[in-house]
C-alpha positions as CSV (number, residue, x, y, z in Angstrom):
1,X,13.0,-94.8,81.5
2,X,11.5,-91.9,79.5
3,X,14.2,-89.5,81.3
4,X,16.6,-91.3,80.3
5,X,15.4,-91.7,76.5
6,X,15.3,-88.0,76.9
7,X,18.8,-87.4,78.6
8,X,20.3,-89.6,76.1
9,X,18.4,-88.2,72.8
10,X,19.7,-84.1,74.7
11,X,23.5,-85.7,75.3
12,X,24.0,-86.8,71.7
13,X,21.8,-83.3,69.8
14,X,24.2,-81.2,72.5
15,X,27.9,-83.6,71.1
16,X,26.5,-83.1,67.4
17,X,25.9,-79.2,67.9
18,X,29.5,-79.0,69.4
19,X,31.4,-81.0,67.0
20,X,29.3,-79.3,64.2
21,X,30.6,-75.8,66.0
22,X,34.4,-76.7,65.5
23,X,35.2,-76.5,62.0
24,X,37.7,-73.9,61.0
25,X,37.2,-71.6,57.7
26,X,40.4,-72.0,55.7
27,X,40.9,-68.8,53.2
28,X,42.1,-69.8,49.7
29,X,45.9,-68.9,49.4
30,X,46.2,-64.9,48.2
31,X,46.8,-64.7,44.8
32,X,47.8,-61.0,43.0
33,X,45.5,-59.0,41.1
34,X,46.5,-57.6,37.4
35,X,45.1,-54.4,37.7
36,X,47.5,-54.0,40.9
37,X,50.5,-55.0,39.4
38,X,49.4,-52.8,36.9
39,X,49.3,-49.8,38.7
40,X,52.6,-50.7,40.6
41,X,54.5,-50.8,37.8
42,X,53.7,-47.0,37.5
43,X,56.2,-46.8,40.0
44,X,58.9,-48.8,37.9
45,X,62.6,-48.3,40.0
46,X,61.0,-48.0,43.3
47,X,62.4,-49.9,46.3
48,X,59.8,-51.0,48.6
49,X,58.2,-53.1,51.4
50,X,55.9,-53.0,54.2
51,X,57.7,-53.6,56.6
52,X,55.5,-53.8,59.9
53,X,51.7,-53.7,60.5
54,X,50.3,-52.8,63.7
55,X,46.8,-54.4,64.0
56,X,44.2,-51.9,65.9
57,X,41.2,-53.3,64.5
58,X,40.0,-55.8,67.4
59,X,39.0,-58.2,64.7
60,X,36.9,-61.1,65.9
61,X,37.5,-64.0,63.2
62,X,34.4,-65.9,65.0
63,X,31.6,-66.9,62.1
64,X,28.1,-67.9,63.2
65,X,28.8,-71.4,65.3
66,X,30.9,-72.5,62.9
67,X,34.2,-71.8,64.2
68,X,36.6,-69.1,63.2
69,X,37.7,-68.1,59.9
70,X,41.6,-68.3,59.4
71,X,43.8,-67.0,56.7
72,X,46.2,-69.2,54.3
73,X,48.7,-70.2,56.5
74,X,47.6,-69.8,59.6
75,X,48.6,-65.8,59.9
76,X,46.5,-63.1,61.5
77,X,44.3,-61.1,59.4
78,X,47.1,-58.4,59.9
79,X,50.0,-60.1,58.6
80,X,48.2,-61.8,55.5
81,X,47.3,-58.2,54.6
82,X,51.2,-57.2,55.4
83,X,52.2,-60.3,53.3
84,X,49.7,-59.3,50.6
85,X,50.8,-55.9,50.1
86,X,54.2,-57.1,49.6
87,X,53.3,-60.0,47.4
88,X,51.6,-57.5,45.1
89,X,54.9,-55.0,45.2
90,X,57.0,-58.3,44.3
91,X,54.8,-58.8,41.5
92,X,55.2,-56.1,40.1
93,X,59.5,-56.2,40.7
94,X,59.3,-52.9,43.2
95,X,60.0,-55.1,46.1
96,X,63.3,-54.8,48.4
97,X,64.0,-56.4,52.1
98,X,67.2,-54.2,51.8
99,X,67.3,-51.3,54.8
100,X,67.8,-48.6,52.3
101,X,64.9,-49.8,50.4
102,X,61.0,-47.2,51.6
103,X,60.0,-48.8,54.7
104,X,56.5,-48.6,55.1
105,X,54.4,-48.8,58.1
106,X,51.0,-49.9,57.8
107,X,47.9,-50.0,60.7
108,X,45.0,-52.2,60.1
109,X,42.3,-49.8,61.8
110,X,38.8,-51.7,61.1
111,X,38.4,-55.5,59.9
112,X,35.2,-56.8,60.1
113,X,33.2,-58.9,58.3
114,X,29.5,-60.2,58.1
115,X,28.0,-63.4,56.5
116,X,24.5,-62.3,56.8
117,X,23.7,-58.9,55.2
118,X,20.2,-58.8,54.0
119,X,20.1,-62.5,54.9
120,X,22.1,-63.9,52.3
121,X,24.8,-61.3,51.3
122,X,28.2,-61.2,52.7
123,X,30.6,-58.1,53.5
124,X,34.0,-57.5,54.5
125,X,35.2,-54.0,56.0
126,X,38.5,-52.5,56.3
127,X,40.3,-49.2,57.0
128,X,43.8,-49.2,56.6
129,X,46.7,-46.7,57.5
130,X,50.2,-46.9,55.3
131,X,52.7,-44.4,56.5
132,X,56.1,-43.8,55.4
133,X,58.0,-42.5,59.0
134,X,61.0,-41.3,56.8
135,X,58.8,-38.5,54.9
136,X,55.7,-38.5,57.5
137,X,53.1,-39.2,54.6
138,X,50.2,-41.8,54.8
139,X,47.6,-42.7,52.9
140,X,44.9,-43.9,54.6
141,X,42.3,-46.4,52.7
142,X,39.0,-47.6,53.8
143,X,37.0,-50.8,51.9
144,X,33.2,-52.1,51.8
145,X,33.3,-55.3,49.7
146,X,30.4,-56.8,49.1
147,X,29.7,-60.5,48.1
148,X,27.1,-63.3,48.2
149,X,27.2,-65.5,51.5
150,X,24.1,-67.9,51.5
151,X,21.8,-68.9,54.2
152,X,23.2,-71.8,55.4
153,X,25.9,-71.5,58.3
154,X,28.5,-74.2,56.6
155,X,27.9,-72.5,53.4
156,X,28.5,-68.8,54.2
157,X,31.3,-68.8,56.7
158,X,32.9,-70.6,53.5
159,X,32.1,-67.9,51.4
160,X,32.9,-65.6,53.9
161,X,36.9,-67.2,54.3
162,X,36.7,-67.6,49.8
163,X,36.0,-63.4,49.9
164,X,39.4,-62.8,52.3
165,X,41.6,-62.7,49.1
166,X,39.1,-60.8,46.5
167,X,38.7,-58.1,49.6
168,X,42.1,-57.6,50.2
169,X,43.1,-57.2,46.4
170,X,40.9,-54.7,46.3
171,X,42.0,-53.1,49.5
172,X,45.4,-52.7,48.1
173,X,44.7,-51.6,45.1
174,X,42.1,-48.7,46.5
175,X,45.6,-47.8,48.5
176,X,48.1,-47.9,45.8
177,X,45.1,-46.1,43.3
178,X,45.2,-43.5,46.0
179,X,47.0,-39.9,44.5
180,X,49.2,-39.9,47.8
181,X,50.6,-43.1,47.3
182,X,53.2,-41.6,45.1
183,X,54.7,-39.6,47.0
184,X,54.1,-41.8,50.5
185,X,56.9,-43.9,48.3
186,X,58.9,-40.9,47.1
187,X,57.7,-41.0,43.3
């Protein structure tokens, strides 16, 4: 009787810890930054896009047990940073899908992230490549952001998946800040 008290109490602690495991961190929808529309507009009659992203980065999207964290829309991290980098250059009315419009390439070398530095802090790393194969420049941009994660798992995978979009703003606007980009666009 007491083994099975026991085998019963270990069945349904084992179902909670696997149903608790499964929930998927959701990023918020990416949103442009001012300051990058800003500096894009610097560029004012360019014709742009990033047209492919080649992800090298072996990014593993797996948060404590809590499940994986995802990007608006289901994409991989790659893509919502492709995506992203174009929303910003539509912003700011540089943007063209046309074929005789800068064709950029872009790798995604390092993306990483970790929802437990110094305990409670959070972090999200990134080095990224953006070449234009027409002129053979690149610039190539690497990114630390910091942010507050908590201690608890729910609450810091959360955070974690909230800090995707503040991270890659600032990603793209380290790149587009960057004295090559200029003439990686031929401006």
């Amino acid at each position: 009787m007491r083994a099975l008290k026991f085998a019963t109490s270990f069945a349904v602690a084992v179902a909670c810890l696997l149903v608790a495991g499964c929930e998927t961190m959701p990023s918020a929808t990416y949103s442009n930054l001012g300051d990058n529309t800003y500096a894009l507009r610097k560029f004012e009659g360019a014709k742009v896009r990033v047209a492919t992203i080649n992800d090298q980065s072996s990014f593993d999207s797996s948060c404590r047990l809590m499940g994986p964290i995802k990007t608006s829309g289901n994409r991989s991290l790659a893509d919502f940073i492709r995506d992203s980098f174009n929303d910003e250059l539509k912003f700011a009315g540089i943007f063209s899908d046309d074929q005789a419009s800068v064709q950029l390439v872009a790798t995604l070398h390092r993306a990483s992230f970790s929802s437990t530095t110094g305990l409670t802090g959070g972090r999200w790393d990134f080095s990224l490549q953006v070449a234009n194969p027409s002129n053979g420049r690149s610039v190539i941009t690497s990114l630390q952001y910091d942010f507050d994660s908590g201690f608890i798992g729910d609450n810091a995978c959360r955070n974690v998946a909230n800090a995707i979009t503040p991270s890659v703003q600032r990603l793209i606007n380290r790149t587009i800040s960057d004295p090559g980009f200029a003439a990686l666009i031929g401006k």
